[in-house]
C-alpha positions as CSV (number, residue, x, y, z in Angstrom):
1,X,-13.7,32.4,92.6
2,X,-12.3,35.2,94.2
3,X,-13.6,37.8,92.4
4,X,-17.4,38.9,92.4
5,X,-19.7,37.4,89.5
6,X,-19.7,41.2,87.8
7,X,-16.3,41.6,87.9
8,X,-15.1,38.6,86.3
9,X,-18.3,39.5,83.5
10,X,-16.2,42.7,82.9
11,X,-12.8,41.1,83.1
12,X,-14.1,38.7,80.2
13,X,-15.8,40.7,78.3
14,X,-12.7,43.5,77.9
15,X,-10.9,39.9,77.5
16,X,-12.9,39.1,73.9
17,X,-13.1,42.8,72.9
18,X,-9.6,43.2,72.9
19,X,-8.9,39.6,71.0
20,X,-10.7,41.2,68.8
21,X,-8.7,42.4,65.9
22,X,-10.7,43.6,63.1
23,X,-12.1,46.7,64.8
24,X,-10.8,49.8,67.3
25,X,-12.1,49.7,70.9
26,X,-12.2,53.3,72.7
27,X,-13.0,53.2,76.3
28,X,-16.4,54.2,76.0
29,X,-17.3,51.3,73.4
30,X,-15.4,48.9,76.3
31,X,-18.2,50.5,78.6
32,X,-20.9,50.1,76.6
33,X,-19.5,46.2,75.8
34,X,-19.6,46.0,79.5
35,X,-22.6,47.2,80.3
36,X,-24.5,44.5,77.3
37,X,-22.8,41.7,79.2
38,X,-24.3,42.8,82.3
39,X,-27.5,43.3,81.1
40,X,-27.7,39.9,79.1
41,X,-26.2,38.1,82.7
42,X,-28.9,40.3,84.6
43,X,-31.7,40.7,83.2
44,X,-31.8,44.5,84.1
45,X,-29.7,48.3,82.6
46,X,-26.7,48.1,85.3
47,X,-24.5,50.8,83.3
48,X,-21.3,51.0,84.1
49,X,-18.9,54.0,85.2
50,X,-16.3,55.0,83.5
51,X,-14.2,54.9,86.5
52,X,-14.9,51.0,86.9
53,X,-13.8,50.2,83.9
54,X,-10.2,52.1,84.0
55,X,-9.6,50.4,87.3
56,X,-11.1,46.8,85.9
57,X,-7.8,47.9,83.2
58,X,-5.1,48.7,86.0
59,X,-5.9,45.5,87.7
60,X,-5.5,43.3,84.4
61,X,-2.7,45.0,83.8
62,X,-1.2,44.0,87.4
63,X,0.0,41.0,89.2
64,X,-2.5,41.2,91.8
65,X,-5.4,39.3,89.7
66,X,-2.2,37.2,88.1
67,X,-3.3,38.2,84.3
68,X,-0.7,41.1,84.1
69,X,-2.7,41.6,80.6
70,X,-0.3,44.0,77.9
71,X,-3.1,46.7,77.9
72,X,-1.9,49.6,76.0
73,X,-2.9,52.6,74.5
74,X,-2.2,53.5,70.7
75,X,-3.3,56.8,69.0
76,X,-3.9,58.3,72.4
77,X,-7.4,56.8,72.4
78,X,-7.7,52.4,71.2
79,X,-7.1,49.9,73.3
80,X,-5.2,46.7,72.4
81,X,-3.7,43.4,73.6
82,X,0.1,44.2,72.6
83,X,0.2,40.3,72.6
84,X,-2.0,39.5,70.1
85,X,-2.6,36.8,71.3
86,X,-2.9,36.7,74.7
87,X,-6.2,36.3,76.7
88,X,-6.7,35.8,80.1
89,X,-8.4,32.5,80.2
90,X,-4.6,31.2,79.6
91,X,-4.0,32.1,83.1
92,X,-3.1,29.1,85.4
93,X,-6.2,28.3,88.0
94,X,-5.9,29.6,91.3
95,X,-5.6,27.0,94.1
96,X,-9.0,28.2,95.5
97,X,-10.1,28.0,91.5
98,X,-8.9,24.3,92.1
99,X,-10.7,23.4,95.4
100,X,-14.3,24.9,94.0
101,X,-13.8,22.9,90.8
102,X,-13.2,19.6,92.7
103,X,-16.0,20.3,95.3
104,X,-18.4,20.7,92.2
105,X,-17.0,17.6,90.2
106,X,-17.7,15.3,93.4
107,X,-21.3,16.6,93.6
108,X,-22.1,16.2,90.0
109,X,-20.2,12.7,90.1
110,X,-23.7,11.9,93.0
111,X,-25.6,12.2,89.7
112,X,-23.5,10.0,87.0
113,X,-26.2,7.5,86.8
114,X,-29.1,9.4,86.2
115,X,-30.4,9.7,82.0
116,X,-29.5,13.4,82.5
117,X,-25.9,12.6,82.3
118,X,-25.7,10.1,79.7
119,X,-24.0,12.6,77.0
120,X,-22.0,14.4,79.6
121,X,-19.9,11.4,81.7
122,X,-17.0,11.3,79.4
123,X,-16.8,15.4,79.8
124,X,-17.0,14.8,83.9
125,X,-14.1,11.9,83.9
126,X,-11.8,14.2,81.3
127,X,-13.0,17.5,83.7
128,X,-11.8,15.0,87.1
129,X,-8.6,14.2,85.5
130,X,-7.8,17.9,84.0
131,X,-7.9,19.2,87.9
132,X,-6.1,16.1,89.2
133,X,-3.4,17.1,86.8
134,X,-3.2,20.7,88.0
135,X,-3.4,19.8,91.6
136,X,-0.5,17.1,91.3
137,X,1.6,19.0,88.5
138,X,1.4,15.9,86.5
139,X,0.5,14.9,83.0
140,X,-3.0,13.8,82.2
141,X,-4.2,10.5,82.1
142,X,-6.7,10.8,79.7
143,X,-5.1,12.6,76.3
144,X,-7.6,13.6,73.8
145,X,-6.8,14.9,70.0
146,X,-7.3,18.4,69.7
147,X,-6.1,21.4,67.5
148,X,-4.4,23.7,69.1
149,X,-3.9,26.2,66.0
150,X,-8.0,26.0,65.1
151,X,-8.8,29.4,64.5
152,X,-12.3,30.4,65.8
153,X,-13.0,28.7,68.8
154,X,-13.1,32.1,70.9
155,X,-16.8,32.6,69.4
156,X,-18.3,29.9,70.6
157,X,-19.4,31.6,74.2
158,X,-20.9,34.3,72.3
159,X,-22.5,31.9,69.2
160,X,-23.9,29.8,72.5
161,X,-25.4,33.1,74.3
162,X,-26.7,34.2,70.6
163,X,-28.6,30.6,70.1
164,X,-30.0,30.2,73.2
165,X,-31.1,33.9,73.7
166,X,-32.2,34.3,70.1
167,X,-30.8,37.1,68.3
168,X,-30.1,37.4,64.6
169,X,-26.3,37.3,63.9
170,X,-24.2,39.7,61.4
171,X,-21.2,37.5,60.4
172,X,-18.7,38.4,58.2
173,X,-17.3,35.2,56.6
174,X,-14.5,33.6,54.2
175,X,-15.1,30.2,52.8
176,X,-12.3,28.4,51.5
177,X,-13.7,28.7,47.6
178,X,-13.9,32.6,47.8
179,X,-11.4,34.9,47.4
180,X,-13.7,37.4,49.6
181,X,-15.0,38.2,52.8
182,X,-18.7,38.2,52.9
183,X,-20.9,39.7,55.6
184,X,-24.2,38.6,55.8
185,X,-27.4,38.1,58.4
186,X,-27.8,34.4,60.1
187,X,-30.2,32.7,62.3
188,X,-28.4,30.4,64.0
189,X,-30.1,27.4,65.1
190,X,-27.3,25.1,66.7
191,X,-23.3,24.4,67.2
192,X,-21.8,20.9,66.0
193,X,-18.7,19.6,66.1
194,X,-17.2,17.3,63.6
195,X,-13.8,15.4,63.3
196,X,-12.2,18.7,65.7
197,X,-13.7,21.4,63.8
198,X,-17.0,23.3,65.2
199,X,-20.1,24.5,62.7
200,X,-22.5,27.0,63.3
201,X,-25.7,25.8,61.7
202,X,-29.2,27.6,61.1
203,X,-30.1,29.9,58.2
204,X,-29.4,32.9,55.9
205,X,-32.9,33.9,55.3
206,X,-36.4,32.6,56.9
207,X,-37.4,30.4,53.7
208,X,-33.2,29.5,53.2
209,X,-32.0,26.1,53.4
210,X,-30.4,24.8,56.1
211,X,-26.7,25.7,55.8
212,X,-23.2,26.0,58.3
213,X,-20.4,28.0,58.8
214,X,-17.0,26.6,59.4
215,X,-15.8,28.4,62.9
216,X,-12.3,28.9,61.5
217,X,-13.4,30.3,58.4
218,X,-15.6,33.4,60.9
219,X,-14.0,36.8,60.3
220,X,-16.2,38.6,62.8
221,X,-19.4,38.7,64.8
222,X,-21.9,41.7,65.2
223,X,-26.1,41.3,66.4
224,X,-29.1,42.4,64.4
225,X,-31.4,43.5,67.3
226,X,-33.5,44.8,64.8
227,X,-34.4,42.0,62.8
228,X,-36.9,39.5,64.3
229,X,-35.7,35.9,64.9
230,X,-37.4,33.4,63.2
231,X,-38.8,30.3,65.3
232,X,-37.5,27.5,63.1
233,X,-38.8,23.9,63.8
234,X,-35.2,22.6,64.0
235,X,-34.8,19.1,65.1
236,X,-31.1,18.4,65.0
237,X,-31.3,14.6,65.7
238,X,-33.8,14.2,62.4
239,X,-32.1,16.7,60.2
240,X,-28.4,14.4,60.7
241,X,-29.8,11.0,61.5
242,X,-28.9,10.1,57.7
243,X,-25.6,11.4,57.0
244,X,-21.6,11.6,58.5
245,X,-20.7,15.2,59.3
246,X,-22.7,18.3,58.4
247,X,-22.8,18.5,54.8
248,X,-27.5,17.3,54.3
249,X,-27.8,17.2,50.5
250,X,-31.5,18.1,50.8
251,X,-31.8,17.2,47.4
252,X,-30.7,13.1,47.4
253,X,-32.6,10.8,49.3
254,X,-31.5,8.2,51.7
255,X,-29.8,5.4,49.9
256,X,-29.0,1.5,51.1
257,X,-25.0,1.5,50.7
258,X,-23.2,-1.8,50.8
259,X,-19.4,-1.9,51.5
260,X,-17.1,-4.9,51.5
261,X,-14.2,-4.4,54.9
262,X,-11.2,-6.3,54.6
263,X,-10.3,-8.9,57.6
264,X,-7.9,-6.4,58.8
265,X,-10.4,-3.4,59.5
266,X,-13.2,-5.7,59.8
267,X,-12.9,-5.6,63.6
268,X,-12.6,-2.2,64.2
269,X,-15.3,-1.8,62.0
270,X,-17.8,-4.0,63.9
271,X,-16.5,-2.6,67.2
272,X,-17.0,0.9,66.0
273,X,-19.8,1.7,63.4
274,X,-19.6,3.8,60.7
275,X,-22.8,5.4,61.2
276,X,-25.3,4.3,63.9
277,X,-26.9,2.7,60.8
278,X,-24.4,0.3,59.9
279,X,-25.6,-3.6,59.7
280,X,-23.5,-6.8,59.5
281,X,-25.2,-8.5,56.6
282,X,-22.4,-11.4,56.2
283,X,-19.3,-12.7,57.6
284,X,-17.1,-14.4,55.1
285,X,-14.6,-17.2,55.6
286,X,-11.7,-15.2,54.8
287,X,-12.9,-12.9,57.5
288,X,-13.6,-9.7,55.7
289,X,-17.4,-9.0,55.8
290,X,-20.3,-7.0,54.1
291,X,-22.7,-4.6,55.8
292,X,-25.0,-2.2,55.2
293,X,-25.3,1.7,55.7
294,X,-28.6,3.8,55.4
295,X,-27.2,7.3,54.7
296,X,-27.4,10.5,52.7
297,X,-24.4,10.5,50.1
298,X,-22.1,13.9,51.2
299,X,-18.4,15.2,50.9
300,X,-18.1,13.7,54.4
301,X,-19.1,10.1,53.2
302,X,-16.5,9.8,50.5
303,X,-13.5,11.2,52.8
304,X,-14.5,8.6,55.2
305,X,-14.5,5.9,52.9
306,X,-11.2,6.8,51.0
307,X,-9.5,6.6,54.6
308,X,-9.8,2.6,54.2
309,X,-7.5,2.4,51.1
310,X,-7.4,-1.0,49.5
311,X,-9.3,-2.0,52.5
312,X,-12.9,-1.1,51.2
313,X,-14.9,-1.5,48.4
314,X,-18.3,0.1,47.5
315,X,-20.3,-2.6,46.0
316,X,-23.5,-0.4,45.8
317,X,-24.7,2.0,45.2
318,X,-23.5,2.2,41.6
319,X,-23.1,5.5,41.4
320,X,-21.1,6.3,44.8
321,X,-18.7,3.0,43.6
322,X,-18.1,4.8,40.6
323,X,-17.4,7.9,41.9
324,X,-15.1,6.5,44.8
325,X,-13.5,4.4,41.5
326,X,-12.5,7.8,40.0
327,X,-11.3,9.6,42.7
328,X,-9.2,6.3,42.9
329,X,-8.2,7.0,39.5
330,X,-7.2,10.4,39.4
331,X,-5.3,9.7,42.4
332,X,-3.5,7.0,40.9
333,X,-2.6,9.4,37.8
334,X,-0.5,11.8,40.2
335,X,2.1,9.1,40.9
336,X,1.9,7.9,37.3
């Protein structure tokens, strides 16, 4: 990049104050924003002047970093985007951006083969064709779904930093069942993603179940420094190994579930497990077969199986096929 490391740490970190909606940003709490981000990339107090940060403000506001960022002033003293909203990170790569990304893309391609990369060579192949596309103006090759209206993925830099550096979260929160905001303490403990939406997962309170928070559904970060973290023994592989999604019902145990596939999803259904679980048990003549699922029953479960239509049945256990049978039902009754 063209810019020094600090700089673009300031740049950024003006960037997600100012997306910031829900509170009032002076230039002395931009400062002391700053200065944080510094000190978390540094390791060590590098404070900040206010004569940096006014001039890290003019040049957003130019043409000469290519953000020309609508910074203004209201009440003679708060800072906003005008846009709300516009970020910087929208901003077209440079072609020097360009050349460093490719440069680093071949060197980590050296490494493809090793264990190390397993999980990430899909994320190297979409990254190689994302900068071929810039580079040649064209189209991507490889075209992934994605929601471009999902609200809260701007927290996930800071949720990350949180995690991995420990702190105790203040989040201020709106599920979809309350009419509400709630703001409450968290120790969070990991991000997943599920079917295009992102969970924070950990805990409200040491001795709490394990719970998550929908992304979208964030109002607003803030940190606890004061409260101590607690050192959970999290094991993310174990804690999902048994169910689809996020939703662990602590409180059921893992059950054998036995679905009948039509011939007509049967394919897709070998070719792609349900769960990692999933076992062919019998292949009938008509070509529809029966297999077996070891899984925790959840919200997540029944969606997934209701997605097959006709094309499914739950032959045990007998209370999952009757509640799948009366969801059916009730279903049916709205175009009675």
């Amino acid at each position: 990049m063209a810019q020094n490391k600090n700089a673009l740490i300031r740049y950024k970190t003006i960037d997600k104050c100012l997306q910031n909606r829900y509170r009032t940003w002076t230039l002395e709490e931009l400062i002391e924003a700053v200065s944080e981000a510094l000190y978390e990339y540094e390791g060590k107090e590098n404070p900040v002047s206010k004569r940096t940060i006014q001039l890290d403000i003019q040049l957003m506001r130019s043409e000469k970093l290519g953000y020309n960022a609508p910074i203004v002033v209201y009440d003679k003293k708060y800072y906003k985007y005008e846009d709300e909203e516009f970020t910087i990170t929208d901003i077209p790569l440079t072609e020097t951006d360009i050349n460093v990304l490719t440069e680093t893309v071949s060197m980590l391609k050296q490494f493809k083969d090793f264990s190390l990369f397993n999980d990430v060579s899909d994320i190297l192949q979409r990254l190689e064709d994302k900068i071929y596309a810039e580079k040649s103006h064209t189209q991507p090759v490889i075209h992934l779904d994605k929601n471009e209206n999902l609200k809260g993925l701007h927290f996930l830099d800071e949720l990350y930093q949180a995690i991995i550096k420990k702190v105790v979260l203040k989040i201020t929160y709106k599920s979809f069942t309350s009419r509400d905001e709630n703001t409450f303490l968290f120790y969070p403990f990991i991000l997943k993603e599920f079917n295009n939406r992102w969970f924070l997962v950990g805990k409200k309170r040491p001795k709490a179940p394990i719970s998550n928070l929908a992304l979208d559904r964030i109002i607003a970060i803030d940190y606890d420094f004061q409260t101590p973290y607690i050192e959970a023994d999290f094991d993310a592989e174990k804690f999902y190994k048994n169910v689809v999604g996020v939703t662990v019902n602590t409180g059921l145990n893992t059950r054998k579930i036995e679905l009948w596939i039509d011939a007509i999803n049967a394919p897709y259904v070998v070719t792609k497990p349900l769960h990692n679980s999933q076992r062919l048990i019998k292949t009938n003549d008509d070509g529809s077969i029966i297999i077996h699922l070891l899984l925790i029953e959840n919200y997540e479960l029944e969606r997934l199986l209701l997605g097959f239509g006709n094309g499914l049945e739950v032959i045990k256990p007998e209370r999952l096929r009757n509640r799948i049978k009366k969801i059916l039902e009730m279903s049916i009754e709205k175009y009675s």
